[in-house]
N, C-alpha and C positions, 0 to 999 in steps of 0.2 A: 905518511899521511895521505888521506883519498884526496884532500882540495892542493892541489898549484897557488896559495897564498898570498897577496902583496901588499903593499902595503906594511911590512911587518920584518921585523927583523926576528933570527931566529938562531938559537944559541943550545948545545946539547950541555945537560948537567946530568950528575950520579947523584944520590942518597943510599945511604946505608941503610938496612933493617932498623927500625925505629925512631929513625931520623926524623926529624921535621922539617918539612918541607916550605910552612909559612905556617904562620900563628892565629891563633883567633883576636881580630880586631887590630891585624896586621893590614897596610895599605895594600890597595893592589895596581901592580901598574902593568901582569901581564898575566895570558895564562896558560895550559902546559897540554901538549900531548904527551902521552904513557907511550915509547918504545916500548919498554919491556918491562913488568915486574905489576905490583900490586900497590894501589894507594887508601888509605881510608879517609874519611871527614871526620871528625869528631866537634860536639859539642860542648865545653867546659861550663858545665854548672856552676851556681855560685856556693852549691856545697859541697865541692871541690870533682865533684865526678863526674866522669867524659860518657857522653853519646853518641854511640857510631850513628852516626848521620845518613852518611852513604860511602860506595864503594866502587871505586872504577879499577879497571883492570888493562891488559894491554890494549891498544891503538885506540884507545879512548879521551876523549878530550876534558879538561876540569879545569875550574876555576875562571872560566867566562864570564858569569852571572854575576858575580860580585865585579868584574874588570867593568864592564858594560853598564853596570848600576850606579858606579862612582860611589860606592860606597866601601865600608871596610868589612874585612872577612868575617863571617858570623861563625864561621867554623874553622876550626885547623887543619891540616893536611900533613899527613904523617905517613911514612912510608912502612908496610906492611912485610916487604921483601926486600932488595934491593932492589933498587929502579935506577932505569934513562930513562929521562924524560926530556923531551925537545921543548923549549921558552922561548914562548912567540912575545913578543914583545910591540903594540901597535903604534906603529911610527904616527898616522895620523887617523883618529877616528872616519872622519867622517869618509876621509878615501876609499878607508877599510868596508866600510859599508857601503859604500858607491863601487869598490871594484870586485866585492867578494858577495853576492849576491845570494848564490847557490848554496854557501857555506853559511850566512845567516840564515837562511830558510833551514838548513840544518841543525842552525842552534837553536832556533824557535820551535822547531818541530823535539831535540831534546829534553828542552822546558820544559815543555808540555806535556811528555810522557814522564818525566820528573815530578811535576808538578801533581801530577794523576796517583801516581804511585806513594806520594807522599799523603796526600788527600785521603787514598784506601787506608795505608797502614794506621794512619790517626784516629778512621774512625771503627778499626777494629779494638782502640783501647779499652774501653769502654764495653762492647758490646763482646768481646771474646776471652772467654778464660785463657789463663794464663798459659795452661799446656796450649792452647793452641797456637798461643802468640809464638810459643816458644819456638814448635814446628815450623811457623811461616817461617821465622829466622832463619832456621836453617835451611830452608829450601830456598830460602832468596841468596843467602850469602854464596852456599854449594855452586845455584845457579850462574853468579857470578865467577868463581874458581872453583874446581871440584878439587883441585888440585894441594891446593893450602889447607894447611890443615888446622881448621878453626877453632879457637879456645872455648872453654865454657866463659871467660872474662867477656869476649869478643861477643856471642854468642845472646848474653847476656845484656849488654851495652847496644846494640842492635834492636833489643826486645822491648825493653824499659824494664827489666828486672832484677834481679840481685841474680849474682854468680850461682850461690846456693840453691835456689829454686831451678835453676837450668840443668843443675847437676841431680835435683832430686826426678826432675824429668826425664835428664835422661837417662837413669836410673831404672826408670819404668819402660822406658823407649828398647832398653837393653833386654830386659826381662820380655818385650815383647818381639824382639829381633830386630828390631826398624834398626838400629846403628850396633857398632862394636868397638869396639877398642875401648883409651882411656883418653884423658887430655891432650895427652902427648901427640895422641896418634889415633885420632877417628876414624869410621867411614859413615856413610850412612846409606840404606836401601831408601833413595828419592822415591820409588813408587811407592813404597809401601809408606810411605811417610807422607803421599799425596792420599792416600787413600785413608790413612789414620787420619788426618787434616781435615778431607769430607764426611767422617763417620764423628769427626768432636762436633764439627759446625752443625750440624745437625740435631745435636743433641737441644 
């Protein structure tokens, strides 16, 4: 971790690939630094199906916003790979914000670019076909791990669309070169898939 901490107790925990990490509309009483591995958010709708929300990756921090709200989790946290993650736990609010100064300006400076990125993608619903939504998907999740090798489920849930639409996209993606392989095992060429992105919005 970049911050020297106090205030806080701190505890290292594992999760397995698929695991859940906390639940939606679980309390919260702490939240986590990512050692190592991949985590997602998801959303559970009331017609049974999940929104990847968002995605943090190594030395990343998750699950403050809801600790610091006093409220309960709006989204779940499930793990993507196996992870370590470090469980800070705040011994006393107010110390914690009186002794950790540097690291709230951090969190609020997070927010905010959370916040922002959350505000963009919403109001591309609306105003972007769906191939294009599709593409941002994948340039945003890649962005975060090039590494992991992303489903069309995931891909999809990320989007706000059906699996089947991602697969007819990238279907066309394939016939134009922008990515290769199959579910199992993607790649994608990001520029050329930045440049297809510039040449939909446009349209």
């Amino acid at each position: 971790m970049d911050f020297d901490l106090v205030s806080c107790e701190f505890r290292k925990v594992t999760f397995s690939k698929g695991e859940d990490i906390y639940l939606q509309h679980d309390n919260a009483d702490c939240f986590y630094f990512i050692d190592n591995g991949l985590i997602a958010l998801n959303r559970l709708l009331l017609n049974g199906k999940e929104v990847l929300s968002r995605v943090y990756s190594c030395e990343q921090y998750f699950g403050y916003r809801t600790l610091l709200s006093g409220q309960t989790y709006h989204v779940g946290a499930k793990a993507l790979t196996d992870v370590t993650l470090t469980k800070i736990h705040i011994v006393n609010l107010d110390a914690f914000f009186q002794n950790n100064i540097n690291f709230i300006r951090f969190l609020m400076s997070e927010m905010a670019t959370e916040l922002r990125h959350a505000e963009i993608r919403l109001s591309k619903m609306p105003s972007h076909s769906v191939e294009l939504r599709v593409i941002d998907s994948m340039i945003d999740l890649v962005k975060v791990d090039a590494t992991y090798n992303w489903t069309y489920r995931e891909i999809a849930s990320h989007c706000g669309c059906s699996t089947e639409t991602v697969i007819r996209v990238s279907k066309k993606l394939k016939t134009s070169h922008l990515m290769e392989g199959k579910n199992t095992q993607k790649s994608f060429d990001i520029e050329k898939l930045y440049h297809e992105r510039m040449r939909l919005a446009m349209l």
